[in-house]
C-alpha positions in Angstrom: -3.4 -1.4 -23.7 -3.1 -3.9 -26.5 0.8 -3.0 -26.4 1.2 -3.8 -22.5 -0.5 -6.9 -23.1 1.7 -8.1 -25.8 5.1 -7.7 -23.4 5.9 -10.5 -21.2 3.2 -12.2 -18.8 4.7 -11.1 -15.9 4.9 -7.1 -16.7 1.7 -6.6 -15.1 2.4 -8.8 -12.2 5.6 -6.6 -11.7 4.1 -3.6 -11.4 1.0 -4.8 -9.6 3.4 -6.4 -6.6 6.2 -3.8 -6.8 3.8 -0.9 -6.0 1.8 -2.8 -3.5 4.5 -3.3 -1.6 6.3 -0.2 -1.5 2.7 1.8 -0.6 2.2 -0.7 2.1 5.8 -0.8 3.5 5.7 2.8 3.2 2.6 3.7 5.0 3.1 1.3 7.4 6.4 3.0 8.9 4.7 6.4 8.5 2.1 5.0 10.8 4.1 3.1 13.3 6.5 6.2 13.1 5.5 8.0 16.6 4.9 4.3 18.2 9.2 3.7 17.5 10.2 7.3 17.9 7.7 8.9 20.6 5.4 11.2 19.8 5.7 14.8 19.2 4.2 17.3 17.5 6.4 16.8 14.2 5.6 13.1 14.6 2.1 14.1 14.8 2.0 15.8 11.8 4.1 13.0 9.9 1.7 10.2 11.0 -1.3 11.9 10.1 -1.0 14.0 7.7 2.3 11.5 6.3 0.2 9.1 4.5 -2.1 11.1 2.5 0.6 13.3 1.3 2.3 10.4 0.5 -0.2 9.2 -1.6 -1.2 12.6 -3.5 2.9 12.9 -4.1 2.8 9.1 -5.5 0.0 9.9 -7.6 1.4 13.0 -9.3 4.6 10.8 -9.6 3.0 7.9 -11.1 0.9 10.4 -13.2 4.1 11.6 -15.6 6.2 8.6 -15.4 3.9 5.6 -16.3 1.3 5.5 -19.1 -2.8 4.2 -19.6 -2.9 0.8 -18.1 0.5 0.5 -16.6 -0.7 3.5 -14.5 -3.7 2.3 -13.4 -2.1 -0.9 -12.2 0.0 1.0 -10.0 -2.2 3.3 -8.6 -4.7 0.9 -7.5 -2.0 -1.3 -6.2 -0.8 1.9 -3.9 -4.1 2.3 -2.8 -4.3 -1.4 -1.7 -1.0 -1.7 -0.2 -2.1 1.4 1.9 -5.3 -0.1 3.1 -3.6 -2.6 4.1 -1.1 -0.6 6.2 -3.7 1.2 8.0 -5.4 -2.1 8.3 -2.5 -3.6 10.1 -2.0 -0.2 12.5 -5.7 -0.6 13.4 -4.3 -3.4 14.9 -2.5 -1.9 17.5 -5.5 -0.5 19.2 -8.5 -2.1 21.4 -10.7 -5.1 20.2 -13.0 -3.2 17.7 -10.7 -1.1 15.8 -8.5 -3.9 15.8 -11.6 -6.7 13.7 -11.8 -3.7 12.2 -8.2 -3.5 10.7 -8.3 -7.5 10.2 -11.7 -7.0 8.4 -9.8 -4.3 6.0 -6.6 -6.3 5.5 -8.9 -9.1 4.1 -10.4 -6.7 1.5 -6.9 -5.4 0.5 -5.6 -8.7 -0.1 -8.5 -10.0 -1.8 -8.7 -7.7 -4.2 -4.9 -7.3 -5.4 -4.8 -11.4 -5.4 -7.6 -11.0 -7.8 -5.7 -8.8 -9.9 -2.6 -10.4 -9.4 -3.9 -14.1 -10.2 -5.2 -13.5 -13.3 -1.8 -11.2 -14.7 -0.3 -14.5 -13.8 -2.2 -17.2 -15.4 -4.4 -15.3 -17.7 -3.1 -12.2 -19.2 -5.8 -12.3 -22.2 -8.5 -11.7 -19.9 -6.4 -8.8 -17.6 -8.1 -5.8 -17.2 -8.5 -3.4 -15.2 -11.5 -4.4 -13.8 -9.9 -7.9 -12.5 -9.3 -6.1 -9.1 -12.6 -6.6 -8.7 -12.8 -3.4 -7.3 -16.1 -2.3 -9.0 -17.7 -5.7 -8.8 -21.1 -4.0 -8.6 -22.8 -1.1 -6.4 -24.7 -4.4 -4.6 -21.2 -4.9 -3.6 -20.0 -1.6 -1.9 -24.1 -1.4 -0.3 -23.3 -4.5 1.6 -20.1 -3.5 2.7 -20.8 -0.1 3.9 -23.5 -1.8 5.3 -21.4 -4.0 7.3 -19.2 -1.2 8.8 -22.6 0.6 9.7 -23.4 -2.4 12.0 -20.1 -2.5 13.5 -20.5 1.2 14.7 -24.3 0.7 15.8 -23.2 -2.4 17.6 -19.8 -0.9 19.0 -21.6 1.6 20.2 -24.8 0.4 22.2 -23.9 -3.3 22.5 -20.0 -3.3 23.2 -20.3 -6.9 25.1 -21.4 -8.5 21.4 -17.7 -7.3 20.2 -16.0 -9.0 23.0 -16.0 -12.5 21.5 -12.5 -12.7 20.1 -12.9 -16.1 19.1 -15.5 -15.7 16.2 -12.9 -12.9 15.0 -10.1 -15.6 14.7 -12.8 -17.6 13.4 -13.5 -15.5 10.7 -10.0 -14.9 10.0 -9.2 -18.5 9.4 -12.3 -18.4 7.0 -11.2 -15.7 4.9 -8.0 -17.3 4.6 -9.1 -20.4 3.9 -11.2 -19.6 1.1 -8.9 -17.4 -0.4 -6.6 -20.3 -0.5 -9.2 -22.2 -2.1 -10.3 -19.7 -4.5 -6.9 -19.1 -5.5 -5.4 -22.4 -5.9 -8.7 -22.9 -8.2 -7.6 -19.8 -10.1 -4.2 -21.3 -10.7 -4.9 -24.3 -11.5 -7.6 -23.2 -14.1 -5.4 -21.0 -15.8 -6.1 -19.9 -18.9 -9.7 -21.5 -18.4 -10.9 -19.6 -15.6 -12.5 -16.4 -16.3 -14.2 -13.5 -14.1 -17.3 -13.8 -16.1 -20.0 -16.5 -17.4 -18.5 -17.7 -20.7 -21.6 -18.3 -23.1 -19.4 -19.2 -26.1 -16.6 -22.4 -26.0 -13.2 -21.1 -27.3 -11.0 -23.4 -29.1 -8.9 -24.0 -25.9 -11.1 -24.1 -23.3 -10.8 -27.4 -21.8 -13.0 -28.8 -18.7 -10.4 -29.0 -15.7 -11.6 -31.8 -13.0 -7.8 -32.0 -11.1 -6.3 -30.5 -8.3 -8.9 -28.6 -6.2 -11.4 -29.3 -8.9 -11.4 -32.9 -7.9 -13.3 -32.3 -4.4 -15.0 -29.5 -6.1 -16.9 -28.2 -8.8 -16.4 -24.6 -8.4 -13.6 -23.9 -6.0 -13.4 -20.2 -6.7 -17.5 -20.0 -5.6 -16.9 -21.8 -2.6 -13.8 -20.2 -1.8 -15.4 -16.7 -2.1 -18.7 -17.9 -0.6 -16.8 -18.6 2.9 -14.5 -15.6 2.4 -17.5 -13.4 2.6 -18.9 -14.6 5.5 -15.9 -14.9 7.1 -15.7 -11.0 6.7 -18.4 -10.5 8.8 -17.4 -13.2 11.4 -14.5 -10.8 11.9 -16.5 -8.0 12.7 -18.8 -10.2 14.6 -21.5 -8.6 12.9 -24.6 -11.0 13.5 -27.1 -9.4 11.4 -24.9 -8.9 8.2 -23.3 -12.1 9.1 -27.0 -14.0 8.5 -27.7 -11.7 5.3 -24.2 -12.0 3.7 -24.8 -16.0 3.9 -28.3 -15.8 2.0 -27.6 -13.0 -0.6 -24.3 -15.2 -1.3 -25.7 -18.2 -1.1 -28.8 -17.2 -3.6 -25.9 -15.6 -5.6 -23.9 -18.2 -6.1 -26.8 -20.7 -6.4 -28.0 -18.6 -10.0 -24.5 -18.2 -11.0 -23.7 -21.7 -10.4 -26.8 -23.1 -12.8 -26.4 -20.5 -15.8 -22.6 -21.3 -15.9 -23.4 -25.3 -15.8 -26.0 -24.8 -18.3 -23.5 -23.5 -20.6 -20.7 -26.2 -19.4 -22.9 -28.6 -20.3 -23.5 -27.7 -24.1 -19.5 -27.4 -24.0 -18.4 -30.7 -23.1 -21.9 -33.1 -22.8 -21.6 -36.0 -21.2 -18.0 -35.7 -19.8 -19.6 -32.5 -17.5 -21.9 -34.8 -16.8 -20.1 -37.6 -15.4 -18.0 -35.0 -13.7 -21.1 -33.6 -11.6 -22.0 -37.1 -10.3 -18.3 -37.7 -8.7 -17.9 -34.4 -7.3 -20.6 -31.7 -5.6 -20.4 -27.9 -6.1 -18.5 -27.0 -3.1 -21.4 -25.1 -1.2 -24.2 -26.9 0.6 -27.1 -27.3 -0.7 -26.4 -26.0 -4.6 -26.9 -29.0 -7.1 -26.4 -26.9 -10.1 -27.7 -27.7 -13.3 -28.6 -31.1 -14.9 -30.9 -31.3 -18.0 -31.8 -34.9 -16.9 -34.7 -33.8 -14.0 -34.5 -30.7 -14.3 -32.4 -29.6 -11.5 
């Protein structure tokens, strides 16, 4: 790993985006396959059964010709591109399969702008994990969660689905804050980091332009809205109220350790910087030794 990560900056970035795009160009004509050419048994077979053999043959490929890290770039970049193919074929069908496919397009490219935001602008901190993909098992709860509700509710209450506004709603949302979260990302650089920093490096310096200057903590607020906006898509009412509290106390605890920190890295200029400009979500202060809040 240490070798891949001593290449050029954009090595990982390459292989992240080149296999993305060819699993999600390729699943996407396997699926739409029978809607161009009519359906027929063989068409059956390829649509179906297409994708996943795809996938196992893309695996074994990737398996001999690329090595530790670079391989595990590329295969969770297939796997994301895919998603996102059968995302957009869901689609195609009636209102609830189709939130449903919006809803997993979201998550695919969430999670490989994640990956592909950092190998970008901060290649020392790329790992594997910066697809975010095993964020935490509260993570995957909630989701599955989510989906849970959306079959429930599909199923006895099929009127609640048939607000198509709050799913364009929600779909503006999540593309609004992933526009926010990664414009913070790149503007940050080298100083933004998926994790708390507890320890100042020599070159971490406090960023307050660009999106920083209408907030504190862009990336928060962007994926503060993104998540709710998830739900909005589904038009899932309970998860919607649940994924805005959990996030909200989330973000609020995250928000005050990593200003306590800030605060012993840079003093007073921090401080002056959280009297011009607020956190981003309403209602979180932060963290300010002066009272306590």
């Amino acid at each position: 790993m240490n070798g891949f990560l001593n290449r050029p900056v954009s090595s990982a970035a390459r292989i992240a985006f080149f296999y993305y795009s060819l699993s999600s160009t390729v699943f996407t004509l396997t699926l739409f396959s029978g809607n161009i050419l009519g359906y027929t048994s063989e068409l059956w077979a390829l649509k179906y059964w297409g994708p996943g053999l795809y996938f196992c043959l893309l695996n074994f490929i990737l398996r001999y010709s690329l090595k530790g890290f670079s391989y595990e770039i590329a295969i969770r970049s297939a796997f994301l591109g895919s998603v996102l193919a059968l995302g957009l074929y869901l689609t195609s069908f009636d209102a609830v399969w189709r939130a449903f496919g919006l809803y997993i397009m979201a998550l695919s490219i969430f999670h490989f702008s994640e990956f592909f935001a950092v190998a970008v602008t901060n290649r020392q901190t790329l790992t594997i994990d910066s697809f975010i993909l095993n964020h935490s098992i509260q993570y995957w709860v909630a989701a599955v969660a989510s989906w849970i509700e959306m079959a429930i509710e599909s199923y006895f209450f099929p009127c609640l689905k048939s607000a198509q506004w709050i799913t364009v709603l929600g779909v503006a949302m999540c593309i609004s804050g992933e526009v926010w979260r990664k414009m913070a990302m790149f503007t940050a650089k080298t100083n933004f980091n998926h994790h708390v920093q507890t320890v100042k490096k020599a070159d971490h310096q406090l960023v307050t332009n660009g999106v920083y200057s209408f907030c504190r903590h862009p990336s928060y607020m962007g994926w503060f809205y993104w998540s709710i906006g998830t739900q909005m898509i589904l038009i899932n009412p309970v998860c919607m109220v649940i994924y805005t509290l959990v996030s909200w106390s989330f973000f609020q605890e995250r928000i005050f350790a990593e200003e306590m920190f800030l605060v012993s890295f840079f003093g007073n200029q921090y401080l002056e910087y959280q009297k011009k400009v607020g956190t981003g979500i309403p209602f979180i202060r932060g963290y300010c030794p002066a009272d306590g809040w």
